[in-house]
C-alpha positions in Angstrom: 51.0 1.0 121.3 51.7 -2.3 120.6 48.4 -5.0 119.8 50.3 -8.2 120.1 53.3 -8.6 117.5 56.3 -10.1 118.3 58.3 -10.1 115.3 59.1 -6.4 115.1 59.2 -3.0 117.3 58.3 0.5 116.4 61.1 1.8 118.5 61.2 5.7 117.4 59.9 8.2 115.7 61.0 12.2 115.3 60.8 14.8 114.9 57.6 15.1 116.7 56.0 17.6 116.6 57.3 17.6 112.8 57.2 20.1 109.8 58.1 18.5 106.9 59.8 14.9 107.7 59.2 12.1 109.8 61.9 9.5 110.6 60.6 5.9 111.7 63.1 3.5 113.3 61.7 -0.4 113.3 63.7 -3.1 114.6 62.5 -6.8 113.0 63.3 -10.1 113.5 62.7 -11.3 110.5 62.5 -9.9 106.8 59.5 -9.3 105.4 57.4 -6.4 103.3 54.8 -4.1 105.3 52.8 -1.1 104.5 53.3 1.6 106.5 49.9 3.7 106.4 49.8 7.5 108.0 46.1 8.3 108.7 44.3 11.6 110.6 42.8 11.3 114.1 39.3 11.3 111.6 40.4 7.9 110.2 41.5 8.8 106.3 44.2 7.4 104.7 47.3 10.2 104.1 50.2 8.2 103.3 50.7 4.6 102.2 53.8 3.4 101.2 55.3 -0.5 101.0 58.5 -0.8 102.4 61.0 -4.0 103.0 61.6 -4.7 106.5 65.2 -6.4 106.9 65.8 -8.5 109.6 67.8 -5.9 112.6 67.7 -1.9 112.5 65.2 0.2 110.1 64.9 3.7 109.2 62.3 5.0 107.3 61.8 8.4 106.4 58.2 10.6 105.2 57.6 13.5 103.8 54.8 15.1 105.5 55.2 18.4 104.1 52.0 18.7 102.3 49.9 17.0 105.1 47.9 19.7 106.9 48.3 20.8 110.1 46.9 17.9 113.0 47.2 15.0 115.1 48.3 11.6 113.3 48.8 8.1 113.3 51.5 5.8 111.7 50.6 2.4 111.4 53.3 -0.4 110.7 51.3 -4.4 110.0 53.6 -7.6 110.6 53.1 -10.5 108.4 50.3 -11.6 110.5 48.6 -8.8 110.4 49.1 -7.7 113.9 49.8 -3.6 114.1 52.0 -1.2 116.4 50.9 3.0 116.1 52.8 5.6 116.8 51.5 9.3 117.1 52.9 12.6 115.6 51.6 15.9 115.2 52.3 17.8 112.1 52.9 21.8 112.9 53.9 24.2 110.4 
């Protein structure tokens, strides 16, 4: 899902369904820091976690481990505060 950025994609993510690791591949234009949020279908916050986006290719990877079982969103912000969601489902 993409709500309007144009400064970066969310190209990938996988595993999915996952068990214990997520790997998040971004592609930016521009350099800049972001906070990559994991929440539950129910809307808490599981995982936060700043990261620097370089301009080009980004990987990212999550432990998910203790999360439990369930649907989930990972939410990426650009500088303007425009966001881009993925979904994954944590199995065990």
């Amino acid at each position: 899902i993409n709500s309007g950025s144009v400064g970066f994609s969310v190209d990938n993510l996988y595993p999915n369904p996952a068990t214990s690791e997520i790997t998040l591949l971004v592609s930016s234009l521009e350099t800049f820091e972001s906070s990559i949020q994991i929440f539950s279908l129910q809307g808490s916050l599981m995982v936060q976690e700043t990261v620097l986006l370089d301009k080009g290719d980004n990987k990212f990877e999550f432990d998910i481990s203790t999360l439990p079982t369930g649907a989930y969103f990972i939410k990426v912000p650009d500088v303007s505060g425009a966001m881009q969601y993925k979904r994954f489902t944590k199995i065990k």
